[in-house]
C-alpha positions in Angstrom: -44.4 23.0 172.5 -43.5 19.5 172.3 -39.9 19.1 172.7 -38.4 18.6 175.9 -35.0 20.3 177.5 -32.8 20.8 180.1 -30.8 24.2 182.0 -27.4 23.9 182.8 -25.2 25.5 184.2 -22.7 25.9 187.2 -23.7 26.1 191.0 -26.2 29.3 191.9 -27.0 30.5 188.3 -30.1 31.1 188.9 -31.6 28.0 187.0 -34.3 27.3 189.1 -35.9 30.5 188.2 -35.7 30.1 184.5 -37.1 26.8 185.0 -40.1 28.6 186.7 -40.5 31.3 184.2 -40.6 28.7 181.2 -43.2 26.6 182.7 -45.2 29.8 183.5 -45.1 29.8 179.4 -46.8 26.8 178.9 -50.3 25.8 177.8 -52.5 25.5 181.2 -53.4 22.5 179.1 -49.9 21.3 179.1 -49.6 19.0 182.0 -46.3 19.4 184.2 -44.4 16.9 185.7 -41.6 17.6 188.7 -39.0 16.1 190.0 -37.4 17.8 193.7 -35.5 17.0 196.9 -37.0 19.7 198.3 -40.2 21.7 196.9 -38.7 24.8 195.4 -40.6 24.9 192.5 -43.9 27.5 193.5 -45.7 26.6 189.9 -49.1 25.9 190.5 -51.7 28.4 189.5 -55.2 28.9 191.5 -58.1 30.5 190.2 -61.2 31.1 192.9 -59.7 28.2 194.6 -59.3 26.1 191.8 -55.8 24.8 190.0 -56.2 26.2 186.9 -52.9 24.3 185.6 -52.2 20.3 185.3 -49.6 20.0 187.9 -47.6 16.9 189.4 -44.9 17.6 191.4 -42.8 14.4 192.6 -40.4 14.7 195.5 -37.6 12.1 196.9 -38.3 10.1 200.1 -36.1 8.7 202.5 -36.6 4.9 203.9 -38.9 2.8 204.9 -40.0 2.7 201.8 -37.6 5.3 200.0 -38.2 6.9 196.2 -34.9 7.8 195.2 -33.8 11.1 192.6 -32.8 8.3 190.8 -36.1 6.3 190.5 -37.9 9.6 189.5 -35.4 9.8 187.0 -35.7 6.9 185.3 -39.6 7.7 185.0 -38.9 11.3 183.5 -36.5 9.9 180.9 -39.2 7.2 180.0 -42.2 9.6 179.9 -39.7 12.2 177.6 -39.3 9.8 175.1 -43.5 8.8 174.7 -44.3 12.3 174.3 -44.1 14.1 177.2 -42.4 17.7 178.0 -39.4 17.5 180.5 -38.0 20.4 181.3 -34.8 19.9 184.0 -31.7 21.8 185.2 -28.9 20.3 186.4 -25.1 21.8 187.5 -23.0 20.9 184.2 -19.6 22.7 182.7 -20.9 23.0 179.4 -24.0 21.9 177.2 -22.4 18.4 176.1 -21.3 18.0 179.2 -24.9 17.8 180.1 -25.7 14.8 178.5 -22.7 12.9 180.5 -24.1 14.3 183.8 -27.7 12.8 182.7 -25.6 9.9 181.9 -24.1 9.5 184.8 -27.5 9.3 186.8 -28.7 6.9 184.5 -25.5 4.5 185.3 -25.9 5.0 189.2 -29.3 4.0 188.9 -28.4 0.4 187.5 -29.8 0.4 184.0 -28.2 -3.0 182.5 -27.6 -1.5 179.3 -25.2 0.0 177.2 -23.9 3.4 177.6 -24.5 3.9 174.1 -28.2 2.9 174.2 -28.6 5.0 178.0 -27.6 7.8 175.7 -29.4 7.0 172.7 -32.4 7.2 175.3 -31.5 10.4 176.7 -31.4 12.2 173.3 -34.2 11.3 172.2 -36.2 12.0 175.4 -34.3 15.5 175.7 -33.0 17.1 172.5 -32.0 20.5 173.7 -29.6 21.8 176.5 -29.4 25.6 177.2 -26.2 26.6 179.1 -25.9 29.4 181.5 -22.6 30.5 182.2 -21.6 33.4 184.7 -19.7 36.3 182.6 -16.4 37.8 184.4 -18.5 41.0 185.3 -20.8 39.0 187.8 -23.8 38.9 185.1 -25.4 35.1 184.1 -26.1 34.5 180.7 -26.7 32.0 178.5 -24.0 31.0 176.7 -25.3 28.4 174.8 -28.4 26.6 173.1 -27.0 23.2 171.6 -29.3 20.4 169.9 -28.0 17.1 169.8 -28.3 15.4 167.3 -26.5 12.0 167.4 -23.7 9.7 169.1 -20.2 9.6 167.8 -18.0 7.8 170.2 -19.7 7.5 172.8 -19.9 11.3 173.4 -23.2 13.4 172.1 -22.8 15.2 168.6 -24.7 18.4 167.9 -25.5 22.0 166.8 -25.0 25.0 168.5 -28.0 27.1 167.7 -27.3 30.1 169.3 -24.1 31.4 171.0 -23.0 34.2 173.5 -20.1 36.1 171.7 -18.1 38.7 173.9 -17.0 41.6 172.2 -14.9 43.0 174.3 -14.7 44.0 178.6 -14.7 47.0 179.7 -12.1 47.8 182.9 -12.3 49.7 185.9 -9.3 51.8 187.6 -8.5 49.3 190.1 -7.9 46.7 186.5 -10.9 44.7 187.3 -13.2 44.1 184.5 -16.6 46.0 185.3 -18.8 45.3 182.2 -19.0 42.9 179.6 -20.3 43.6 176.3 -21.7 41.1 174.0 -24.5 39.9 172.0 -26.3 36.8 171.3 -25.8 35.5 167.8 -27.2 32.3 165.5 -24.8 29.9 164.8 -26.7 27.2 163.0 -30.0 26.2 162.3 -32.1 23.5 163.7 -32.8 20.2 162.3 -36.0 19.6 160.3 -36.4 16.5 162.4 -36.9 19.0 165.4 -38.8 21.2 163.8 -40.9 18.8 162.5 -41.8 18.2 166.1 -41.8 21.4 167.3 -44.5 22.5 164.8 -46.5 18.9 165.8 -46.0 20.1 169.6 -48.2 23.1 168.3 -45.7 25.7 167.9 -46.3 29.2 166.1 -44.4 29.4 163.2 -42.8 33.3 164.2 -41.1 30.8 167.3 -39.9 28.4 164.6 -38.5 30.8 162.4 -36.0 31.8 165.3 -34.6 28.3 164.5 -34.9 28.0 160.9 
């Protein structure tokens, strides 16, 4: 609906799927832009033999002529701050961190600019970060949905949204925790800039009201 974001999370959490399922969400109108190693991502949908969804799905290549994770990069970032939807995952230890891992790409690529400005860009092209942590019982959840909202420092200033709280575990005989019990619970609200957006990117206002 307008506002672009990224899954994080450590190694196997399942992100890919997620990323899947929300673009199954989207508008068919909405077009979708990929960027892969390897094609994971099965998201086009057919319709009597037709593509009934706007799909383009990028891929790296290798030399002659190579197209580097970080060339497609830089176009994503560019396209997210002009109006387009990103949606990414990437392996990160917690939401902020995020943002230094999508800086970090940046740097490799060779952007002669500041950090500060690198992240300025970054923000602005992808506001939100959900985190997905693994809980001591085996289950993933998501731990965390932060909106950033500025620089301070060089490091990415925000709101946590919503927050995974454990209430308490729950242990077997053999002292290993079995079960986990928590809930998810609001934290803060979003910014009116964002939700000024969101409601431009066409969103109902019973979604925005989760936020509000």
């Amino acid at each position: 609906n307008g506002v672009s974001l990224a899954i994080a999370g450590s190694t196997g959490s399942g992100k890919t799927t997620d990323l899947a399922y929300l673009i199954s969400c989207l508008d068919k109108k909405k077009r979708i832009y990929t960027i892969e190693d390897t094609r994971e991502l099965n998201i086009a949908q057919y319709e009597n033999g037709r593509m009934t969804n706007r799909v383009v799905q990028t891929l790296t290549k290798d030399a002659p002529n190579p197209i580097t994770m970080d060339d497609l990069l830089k176009e994503a970032i560019e396209a997210g701050r002009t109006g387009h939807v990103i949606i990414s995952t990437l392996h990160a230890n917690s939401a902020v961190d995020a943002y230094n891992r999508i800086l970090s790409m940046c740097v490799a690529t060779g952007l002669q600019l500041s950090e500060n400005k690198i992240l300025e860009f970054i923000l602005e092209a992808i506001p939100i970060v959900l985190f997905k942590r693994q809980l001591p019982d085996g289950r993933r959840v998501y731990d965390e949905i932060f909106e950033g909202t500025g620089i301070k420092g060089g490091k990415v200033i925000g709101n946590t949204l919503y927050k995974y709280e454990i209430e308490k575990n729950i242990y077997g005989t053999d002292g290993q925790i079995e079960k986990v019990i928590g809930h998810h619970k609001k934290v803060s609200k979003m910014s009116d800039e964002l939700l000024h957006r969101l409601r431009y990117g066409g969103a109902s206002e019973d979604a925005i009201k989760q936020f509000m």
